[in-house]
C-alpha positions as semicolon CSV with decimal commas, in nm:
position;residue;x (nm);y (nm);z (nm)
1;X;-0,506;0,034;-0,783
2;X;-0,421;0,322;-0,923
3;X;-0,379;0,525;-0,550
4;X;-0,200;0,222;-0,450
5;X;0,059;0,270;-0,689
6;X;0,123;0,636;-0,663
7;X;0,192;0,612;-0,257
8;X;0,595;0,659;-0,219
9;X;0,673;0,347;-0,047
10;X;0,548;0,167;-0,388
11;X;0,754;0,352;-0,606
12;X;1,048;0,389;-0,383
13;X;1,060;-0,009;-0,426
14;X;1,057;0,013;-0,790
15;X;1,328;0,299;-0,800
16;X;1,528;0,068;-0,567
17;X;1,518;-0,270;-0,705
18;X;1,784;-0,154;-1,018
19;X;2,023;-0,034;-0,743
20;X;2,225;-0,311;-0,729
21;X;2,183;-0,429;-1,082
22;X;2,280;-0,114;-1,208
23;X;2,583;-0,078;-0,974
24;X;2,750;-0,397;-1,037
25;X;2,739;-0,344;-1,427
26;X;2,916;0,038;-1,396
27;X;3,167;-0,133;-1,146
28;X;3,272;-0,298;-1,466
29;X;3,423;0,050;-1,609
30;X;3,449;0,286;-1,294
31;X;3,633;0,226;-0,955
32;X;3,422;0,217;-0,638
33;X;3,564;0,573;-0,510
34;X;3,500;0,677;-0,877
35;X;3,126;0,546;-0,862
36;X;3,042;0,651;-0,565
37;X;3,164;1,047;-0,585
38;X;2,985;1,055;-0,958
39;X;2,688;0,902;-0,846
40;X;2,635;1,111;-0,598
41;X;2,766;1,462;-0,700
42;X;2,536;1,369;-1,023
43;X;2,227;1,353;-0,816
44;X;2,307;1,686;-0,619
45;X;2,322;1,870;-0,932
46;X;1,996;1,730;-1,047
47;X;1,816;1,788;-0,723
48;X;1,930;2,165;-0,701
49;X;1,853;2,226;-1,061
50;X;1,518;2,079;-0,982
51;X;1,510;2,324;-0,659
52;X;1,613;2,583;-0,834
53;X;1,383;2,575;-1,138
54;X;1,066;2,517;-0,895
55;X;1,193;2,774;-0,668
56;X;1,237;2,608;-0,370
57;X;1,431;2,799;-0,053
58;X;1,677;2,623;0,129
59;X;1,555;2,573;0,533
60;X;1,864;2,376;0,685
61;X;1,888;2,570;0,981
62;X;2,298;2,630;1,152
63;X;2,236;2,374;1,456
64;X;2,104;2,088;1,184
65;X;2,421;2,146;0,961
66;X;2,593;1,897;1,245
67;X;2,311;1,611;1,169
68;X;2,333;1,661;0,828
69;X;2,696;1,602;0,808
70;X;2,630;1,265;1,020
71;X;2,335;1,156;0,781
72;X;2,570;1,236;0,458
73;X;2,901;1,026;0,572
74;X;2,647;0,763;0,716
75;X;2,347;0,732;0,470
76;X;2,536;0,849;0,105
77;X;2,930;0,848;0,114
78;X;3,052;0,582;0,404
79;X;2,715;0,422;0,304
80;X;2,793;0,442;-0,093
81;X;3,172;0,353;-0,076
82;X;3,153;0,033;0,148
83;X;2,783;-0,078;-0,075
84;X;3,071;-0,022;-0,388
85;X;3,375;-0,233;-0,241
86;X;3,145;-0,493;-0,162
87;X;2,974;-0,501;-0,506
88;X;3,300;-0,514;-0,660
89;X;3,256;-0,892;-0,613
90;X;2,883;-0,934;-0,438
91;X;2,651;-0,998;-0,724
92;X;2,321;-0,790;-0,700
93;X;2,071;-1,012;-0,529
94;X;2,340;-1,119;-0,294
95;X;2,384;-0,747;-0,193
96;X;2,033;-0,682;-0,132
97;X;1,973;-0,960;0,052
98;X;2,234;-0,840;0,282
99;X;2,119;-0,504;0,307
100;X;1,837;-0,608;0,506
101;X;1,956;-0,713;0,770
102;X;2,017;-0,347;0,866
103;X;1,681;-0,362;1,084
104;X;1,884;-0,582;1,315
105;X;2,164;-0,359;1,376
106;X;1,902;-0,078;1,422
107;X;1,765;-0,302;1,760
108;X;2,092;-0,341;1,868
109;X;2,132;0,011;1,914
110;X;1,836;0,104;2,028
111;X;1,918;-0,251;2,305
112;X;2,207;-0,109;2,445
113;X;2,167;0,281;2,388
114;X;1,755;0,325;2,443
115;X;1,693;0,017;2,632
116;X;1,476;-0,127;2,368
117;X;1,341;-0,491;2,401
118;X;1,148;-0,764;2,196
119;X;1,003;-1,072;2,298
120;X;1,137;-1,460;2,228
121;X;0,987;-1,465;1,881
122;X;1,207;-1,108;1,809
123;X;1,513;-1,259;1,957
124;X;1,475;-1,606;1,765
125;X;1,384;-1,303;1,443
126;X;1,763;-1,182;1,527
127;X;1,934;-1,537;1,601
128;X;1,759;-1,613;1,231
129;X;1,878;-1,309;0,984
130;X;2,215;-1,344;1,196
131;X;2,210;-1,696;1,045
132;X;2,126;-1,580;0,734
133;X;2,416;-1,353;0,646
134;X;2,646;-1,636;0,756
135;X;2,529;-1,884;0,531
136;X;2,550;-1,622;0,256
137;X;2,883;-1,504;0,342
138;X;3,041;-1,861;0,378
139;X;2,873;-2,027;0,086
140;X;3,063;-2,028;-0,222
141;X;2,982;-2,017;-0,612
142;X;2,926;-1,720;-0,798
143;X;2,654;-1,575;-0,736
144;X;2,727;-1,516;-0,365
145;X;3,097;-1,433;-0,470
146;X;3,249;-1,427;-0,120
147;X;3,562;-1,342;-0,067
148;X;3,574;-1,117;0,229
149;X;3,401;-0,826;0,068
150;X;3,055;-0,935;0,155
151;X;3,167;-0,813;0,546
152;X;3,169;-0,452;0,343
153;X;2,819;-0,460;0,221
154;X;2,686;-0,587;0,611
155;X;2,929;-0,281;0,752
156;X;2,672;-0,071;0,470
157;X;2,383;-0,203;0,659
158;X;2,528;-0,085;0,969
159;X;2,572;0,233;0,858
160;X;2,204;0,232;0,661
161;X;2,076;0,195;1,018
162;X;2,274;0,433;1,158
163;X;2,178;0,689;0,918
164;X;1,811;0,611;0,930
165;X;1,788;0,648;1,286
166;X;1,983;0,996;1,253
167;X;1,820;1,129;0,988
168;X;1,480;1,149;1,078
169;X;1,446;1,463;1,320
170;X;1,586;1,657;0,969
171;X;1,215;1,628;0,875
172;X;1,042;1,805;1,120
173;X;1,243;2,128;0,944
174;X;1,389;1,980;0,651
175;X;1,227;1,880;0,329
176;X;1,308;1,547;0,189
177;X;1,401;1,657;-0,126
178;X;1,656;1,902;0,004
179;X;1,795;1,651;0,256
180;X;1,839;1,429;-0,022
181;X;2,019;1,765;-0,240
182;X;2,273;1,825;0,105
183;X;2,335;1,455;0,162
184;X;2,429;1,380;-0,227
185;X;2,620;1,704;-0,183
186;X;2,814;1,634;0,056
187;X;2,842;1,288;0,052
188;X;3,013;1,324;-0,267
189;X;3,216;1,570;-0,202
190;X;3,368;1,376;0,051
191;X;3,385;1,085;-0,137
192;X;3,581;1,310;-0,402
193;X;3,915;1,296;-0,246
194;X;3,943;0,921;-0,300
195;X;3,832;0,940;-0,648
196;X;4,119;0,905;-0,928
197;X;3,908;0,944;-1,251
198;X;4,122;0,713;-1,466
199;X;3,869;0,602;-1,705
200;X;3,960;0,459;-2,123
201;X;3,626;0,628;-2,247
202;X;3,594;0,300;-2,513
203;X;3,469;0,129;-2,227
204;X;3,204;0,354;-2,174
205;X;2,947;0,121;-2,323
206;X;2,617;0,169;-2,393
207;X;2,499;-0,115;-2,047
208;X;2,740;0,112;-1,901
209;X;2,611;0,442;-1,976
210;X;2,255;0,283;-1,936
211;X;2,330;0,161;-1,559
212;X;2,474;0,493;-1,463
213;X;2,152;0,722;-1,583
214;X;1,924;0,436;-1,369
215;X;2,181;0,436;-1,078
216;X;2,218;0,828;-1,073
217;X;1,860;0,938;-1,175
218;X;1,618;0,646;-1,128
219;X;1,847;0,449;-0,774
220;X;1,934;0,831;-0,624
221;X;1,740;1,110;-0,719
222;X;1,416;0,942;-0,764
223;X;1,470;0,651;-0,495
224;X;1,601;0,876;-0,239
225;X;1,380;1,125;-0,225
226;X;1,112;0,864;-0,227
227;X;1,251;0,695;0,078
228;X;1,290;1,010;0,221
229;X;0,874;1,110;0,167
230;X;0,833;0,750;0,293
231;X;1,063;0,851;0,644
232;X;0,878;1,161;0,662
233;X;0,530;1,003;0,744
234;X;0,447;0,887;1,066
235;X;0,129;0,695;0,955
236;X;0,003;0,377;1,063
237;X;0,199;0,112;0,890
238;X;0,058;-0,069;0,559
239;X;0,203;-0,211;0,287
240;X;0,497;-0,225;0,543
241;X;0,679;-0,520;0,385
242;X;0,739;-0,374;0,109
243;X;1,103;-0,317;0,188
244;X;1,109;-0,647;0,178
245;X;0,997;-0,714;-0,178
246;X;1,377;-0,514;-0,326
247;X;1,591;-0,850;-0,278
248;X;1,315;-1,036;-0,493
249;X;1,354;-0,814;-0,758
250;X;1,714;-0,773;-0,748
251;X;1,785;-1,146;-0,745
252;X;1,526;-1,169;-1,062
253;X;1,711;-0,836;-1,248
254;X;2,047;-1,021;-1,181
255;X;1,993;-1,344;-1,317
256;X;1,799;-1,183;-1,643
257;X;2,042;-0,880;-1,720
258;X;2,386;-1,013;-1,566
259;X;2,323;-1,351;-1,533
260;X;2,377;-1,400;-1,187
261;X;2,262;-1,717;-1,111
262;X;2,148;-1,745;-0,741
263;X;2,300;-2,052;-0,549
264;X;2,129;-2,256;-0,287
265;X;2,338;-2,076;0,013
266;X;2,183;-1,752;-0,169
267;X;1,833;-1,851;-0,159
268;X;1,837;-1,995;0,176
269;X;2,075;-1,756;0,371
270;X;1,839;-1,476;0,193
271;X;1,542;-1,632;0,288
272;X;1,676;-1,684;0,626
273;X;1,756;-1,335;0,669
274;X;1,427;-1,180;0,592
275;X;1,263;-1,457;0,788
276;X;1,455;-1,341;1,078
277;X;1,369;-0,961;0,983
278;X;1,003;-1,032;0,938
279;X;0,995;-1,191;1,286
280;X;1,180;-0,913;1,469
281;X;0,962;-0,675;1,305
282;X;0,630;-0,798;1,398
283;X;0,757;-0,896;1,752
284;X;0,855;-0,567;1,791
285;X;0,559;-0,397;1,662
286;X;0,333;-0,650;1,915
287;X;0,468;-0,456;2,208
288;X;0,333;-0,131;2,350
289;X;0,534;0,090;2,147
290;X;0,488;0,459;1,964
291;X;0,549;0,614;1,634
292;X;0,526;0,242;1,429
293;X;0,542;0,325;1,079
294;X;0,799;0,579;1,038
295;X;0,930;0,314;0,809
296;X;0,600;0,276;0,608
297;X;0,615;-0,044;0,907
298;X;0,840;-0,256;0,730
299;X;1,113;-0,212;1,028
300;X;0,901;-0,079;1,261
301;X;1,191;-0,061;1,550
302;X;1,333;0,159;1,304
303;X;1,074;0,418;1,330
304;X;1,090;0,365;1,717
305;X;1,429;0,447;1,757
306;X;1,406;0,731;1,500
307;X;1,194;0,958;1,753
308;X;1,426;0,952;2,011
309;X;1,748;1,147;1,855
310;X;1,943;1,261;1,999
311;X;1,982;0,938;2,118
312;X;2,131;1,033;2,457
313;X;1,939;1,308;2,649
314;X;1,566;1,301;2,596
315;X;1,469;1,034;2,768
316;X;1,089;0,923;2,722
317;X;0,817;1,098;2,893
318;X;0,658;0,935;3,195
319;X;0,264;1,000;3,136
320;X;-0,059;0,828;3,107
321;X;-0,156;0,713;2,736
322;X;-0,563;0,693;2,597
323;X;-0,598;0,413;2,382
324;X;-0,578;0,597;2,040
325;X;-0,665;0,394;1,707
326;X;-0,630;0,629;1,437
327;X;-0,726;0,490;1,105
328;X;-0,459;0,541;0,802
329;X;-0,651;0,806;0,619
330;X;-0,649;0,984;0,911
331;X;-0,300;0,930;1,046
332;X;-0,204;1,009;0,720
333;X;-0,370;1,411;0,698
334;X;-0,225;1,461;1,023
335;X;0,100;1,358;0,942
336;X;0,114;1,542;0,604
337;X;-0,016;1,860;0,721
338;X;0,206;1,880;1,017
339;X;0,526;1,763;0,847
340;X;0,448;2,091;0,592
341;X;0,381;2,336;0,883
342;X;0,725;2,216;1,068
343;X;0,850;2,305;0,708
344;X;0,682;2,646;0,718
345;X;0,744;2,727;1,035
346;X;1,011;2,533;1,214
347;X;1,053;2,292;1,459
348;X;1,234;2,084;1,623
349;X;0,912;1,908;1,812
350;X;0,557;1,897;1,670
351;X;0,263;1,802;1,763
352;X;-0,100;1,748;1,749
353;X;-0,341;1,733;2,048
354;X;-0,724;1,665;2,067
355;X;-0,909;1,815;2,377
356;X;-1,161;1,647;2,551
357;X;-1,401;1,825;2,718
358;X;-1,540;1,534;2,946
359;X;-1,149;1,531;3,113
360;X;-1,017;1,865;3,079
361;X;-0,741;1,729;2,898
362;X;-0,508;1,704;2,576
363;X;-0,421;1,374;2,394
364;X;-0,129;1,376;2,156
365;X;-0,259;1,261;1,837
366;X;0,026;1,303;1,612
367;X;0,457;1,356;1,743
368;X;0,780;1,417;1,549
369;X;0,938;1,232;1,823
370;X;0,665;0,934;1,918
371;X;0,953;0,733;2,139
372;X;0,991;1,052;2,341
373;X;0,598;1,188;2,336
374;X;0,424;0,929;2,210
375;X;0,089;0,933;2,035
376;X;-0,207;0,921;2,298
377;X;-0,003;1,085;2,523
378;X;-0,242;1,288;2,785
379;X;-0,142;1,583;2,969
380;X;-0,408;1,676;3,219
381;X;-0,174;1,906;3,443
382;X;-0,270;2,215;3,226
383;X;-0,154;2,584;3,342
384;X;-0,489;2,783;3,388
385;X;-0,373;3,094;3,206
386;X;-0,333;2,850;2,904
387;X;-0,637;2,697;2,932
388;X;-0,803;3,082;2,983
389;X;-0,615;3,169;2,715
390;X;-0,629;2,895;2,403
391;X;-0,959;2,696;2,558
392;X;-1,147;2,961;2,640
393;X;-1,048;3,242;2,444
394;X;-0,951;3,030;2,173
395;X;-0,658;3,258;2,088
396;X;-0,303;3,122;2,057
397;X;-0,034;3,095;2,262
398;X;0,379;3,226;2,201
399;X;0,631;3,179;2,494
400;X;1,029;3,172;2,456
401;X;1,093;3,033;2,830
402;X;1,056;2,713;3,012
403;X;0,698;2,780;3,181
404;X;0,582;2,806;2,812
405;X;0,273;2,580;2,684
406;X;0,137;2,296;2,855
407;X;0,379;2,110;3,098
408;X;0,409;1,801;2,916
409;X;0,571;1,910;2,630
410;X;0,880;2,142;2,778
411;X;1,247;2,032;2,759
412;X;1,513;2,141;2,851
413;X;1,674;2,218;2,530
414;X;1,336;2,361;2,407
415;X;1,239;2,632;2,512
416;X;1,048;2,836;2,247
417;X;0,667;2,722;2,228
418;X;0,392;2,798;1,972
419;X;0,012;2,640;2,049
420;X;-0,203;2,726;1,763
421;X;-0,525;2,689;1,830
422;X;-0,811;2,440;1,592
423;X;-1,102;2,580;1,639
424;X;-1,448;2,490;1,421
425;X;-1,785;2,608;1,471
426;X;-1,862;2,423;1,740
427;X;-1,567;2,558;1,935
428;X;-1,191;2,433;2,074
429;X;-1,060;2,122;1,879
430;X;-0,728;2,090;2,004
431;X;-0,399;2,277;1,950
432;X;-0,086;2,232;1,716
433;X;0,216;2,275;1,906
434;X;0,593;2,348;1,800
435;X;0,919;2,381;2,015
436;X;1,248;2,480;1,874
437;X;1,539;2,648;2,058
438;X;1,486;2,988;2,262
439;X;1,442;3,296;2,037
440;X;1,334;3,138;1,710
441;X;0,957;3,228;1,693
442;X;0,776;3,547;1,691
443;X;0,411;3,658;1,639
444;X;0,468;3,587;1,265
445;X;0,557;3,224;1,322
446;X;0,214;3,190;1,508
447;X;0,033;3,393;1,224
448;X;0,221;3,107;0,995
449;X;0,092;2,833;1,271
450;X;-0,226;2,962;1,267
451;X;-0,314;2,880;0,893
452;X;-0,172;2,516;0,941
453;X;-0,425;2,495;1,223
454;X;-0,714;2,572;1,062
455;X;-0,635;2,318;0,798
456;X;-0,652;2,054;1,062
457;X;-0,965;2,152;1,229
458;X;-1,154;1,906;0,995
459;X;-0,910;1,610;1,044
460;X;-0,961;1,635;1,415
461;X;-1,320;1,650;1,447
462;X;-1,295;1,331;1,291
463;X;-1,059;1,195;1,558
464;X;-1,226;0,980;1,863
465;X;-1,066;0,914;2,134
């Protein structure tokens, strides 16, 4: 019980169910342009204190600064303004609700840009939550509160998606604590312009002071950064609907602290909604997909579409695929100790292969990018100096042009390879392989490889495929 309450995706429910209480009570004193550059701005001061105290070093690299600003105006100030205009008059509960339906607006990208598909069941899912947000936005009373704004909090969801599916190469190089320090930063600095700061300080109760230390330290800095840990893993999905749970608990903090009473078009547009989510989810996950999870499974198209940014130009790799079942211990010490040698090191691909001896072969056991190589990926068509060199002479391998590594990881855009070698006892394990851009590694960054590798020789003994 105790484990089960310390994983991220636990707490990051707990740190997110206030959100929306606490932001409809400080609407009550500050603007929305106010709120949003204070809430923000707040939280990047905290986080790089916190950075600076522990004495962390800063590893956005010049070609992410581009994503960053995307994931900023999408996922903190376009995200943070429209969520604030709409709360202006959506209660809490309401809002939440609506949030979710973000996971459909993540499909329909990934429909018309990726060529994603679902079955009946996911299309009936979308038809459903659709369904959902109309009853909620057309039903009256006050604790739906419509009056056009509610079309501001489903453009938030839009842009949630949007940002979720943009975000999540920044991990393979980017801590989530520090992309949560850069987007607070500069979301609010953006949002700062807008901001007019005309405040009577008497208002400044003490519900109001109250809601803006939970919406600033508990709703940002802590629930941000533990969405962001959550995005970061790529293990197999459980607890998954836990996502979910937030509109439960908003609609319950609503009615207690601002006595928000839910209405019947609420309850069942709500319920509607995540119905519909629910479905698309598991239809989604039911197909032969790669990389479910990267949203601890609770929108597992989500975490499709997140390994495949940029979302035009990489398109999937064309290989054959061993039937991999990696248990969630295990996905989950693959994940973590590749996620932290991408931070050491730097990457803009990793990943993990296990070679079988029987075949002559890698499988891809673990993949920043699993829509683009996914996990069980095999490449077979291995260059014999690498194999002479890593397989047999267990030694690993540097190359800064396209012939480097094994063929089935090059790109075009990538040119720069690193295979460190895992090696045990009983001899060649497997390899852990980063690309980045040409002329970013040296023999250092393979020295730095090399210690991750080791590390992992224990997790993939333990891997069968």
């Amino acid at each position: 019980m105790r484990r089960w309450l310390a994983r991220p995706d636990v707490l990051m429910v707990a740190a997110t169910a206030p959100t929306y209480v606490a932001t409809r009570e400080a609407l009550t004193v500050l603007s929305p342009q106010d709120l949003t550059a204070v809430r923000f701005l707040v939280g990047a001061a905290i986080i790089g204190l916190y950075l600076l105290i522990t004495r962390q070093r800063l590893t956005l690299r010049r070609h992410d600064i581009p994503r960053m600003i995307a994931v900023s105006l999408c996922g903190y100030a376009g995200y943070g303004m429209l969520l604030n205009l709409g709360q202006a008059t959506v209660p809490a509960g309401t809002t939440s609700l609506l949030l979710n339906i973000s996971p459909v607006f993540a499909f329909i990208l990934g429909y018309f840009v990726l060529v994603e598909r679902t079955t009946r069941l996911g299309y009936l899912g979308m038809v459903i939550a659709v369904g959902g947000v109309i009853v909620i936005t057309l039903g009256g009373g006050s604790a739906t509160g419509f009056n056009g704004t509610a079309l501001l909090i489903v453009g938030a969801a839009l842009l949630l998606s949007v940002f979720l599916i943009v975000q999540q190469p920044l991990f393979a190089r980017v801590s989530p604590i520090e992309t949560v320090f850069w987007g607070c930063a500069i979301g609010g600095f953006t949002a700062l312009p807008t901001a007019r700061f005309a405040v009577d300080p008497s208002r400044l109760t003490a519900s109001v002071w109250v809601a803006l230390v939970v919406l600033v330290v508990v709703s940002t800095v802590l629930g941000y950064c533990l969405w962001n840990q959550t995005l970061s893993r790529t293990s197999v999905a459980e607890g998954g609907s836990l996502l979910l749970i937030v509109p439960i608990f908003s609609l319950l903090l609503g009615w207690l602290l601002l006595g928000e009473v839910p209405t019947i078009a609420a309850l069942v547009g709500g319920g509607s909604a995540l119905l519909g989510v629910v479905m698309l989810s598991r239809a989604t996950s039911r197909r032969k997909q790669a990389g479910l999870g990267l949203l601890t499974g609770a929108i597992p198209i989500v975490g499709v579409l997140a390994g495949a940014v940029p979302i035009i130009g990489l398109p999937r790799e064309h290989e054959d695929v061993a039937d991999l079942t990696l248990s969630p211990d295990l996905a989950a010490q693959l994940c973590d100790i590749a996620i932290e040698a991408a931070d050491a090191v730097g990457a803009q691909l990793v990943t993990v292969s296990l070679w079988r001896d029987e075949f002559e072969d890698l499988v891809r056991v673990y993949s920043s990018r699993p829509y683009v190589y996914q996990l069980g990926g095999i490449s077979s068509e291995l260059d014999p100096n690498w194999v002479e060199q890593c397989v047999i002479g267990q030694r690993s391998f540097l190359a800064d042009d396209e012939a480097g590594g094994f063929g089935a990881l090059t790109t075009p855009n990538l040119t720069a390879t690193v295979n460190a070698v895992i090696v045990d006892d009983a001899g060649f394990l497997g390899s852990l392989n980063f690309l980045d851009a040409s002329g970013v590694y040296t023999s250092a960054s393979v020295e730095q490889a090399e210690v991750f590798a080791a590390r992992l020789a224990p997790v993939l003994r333990r891997v069968s495929v």
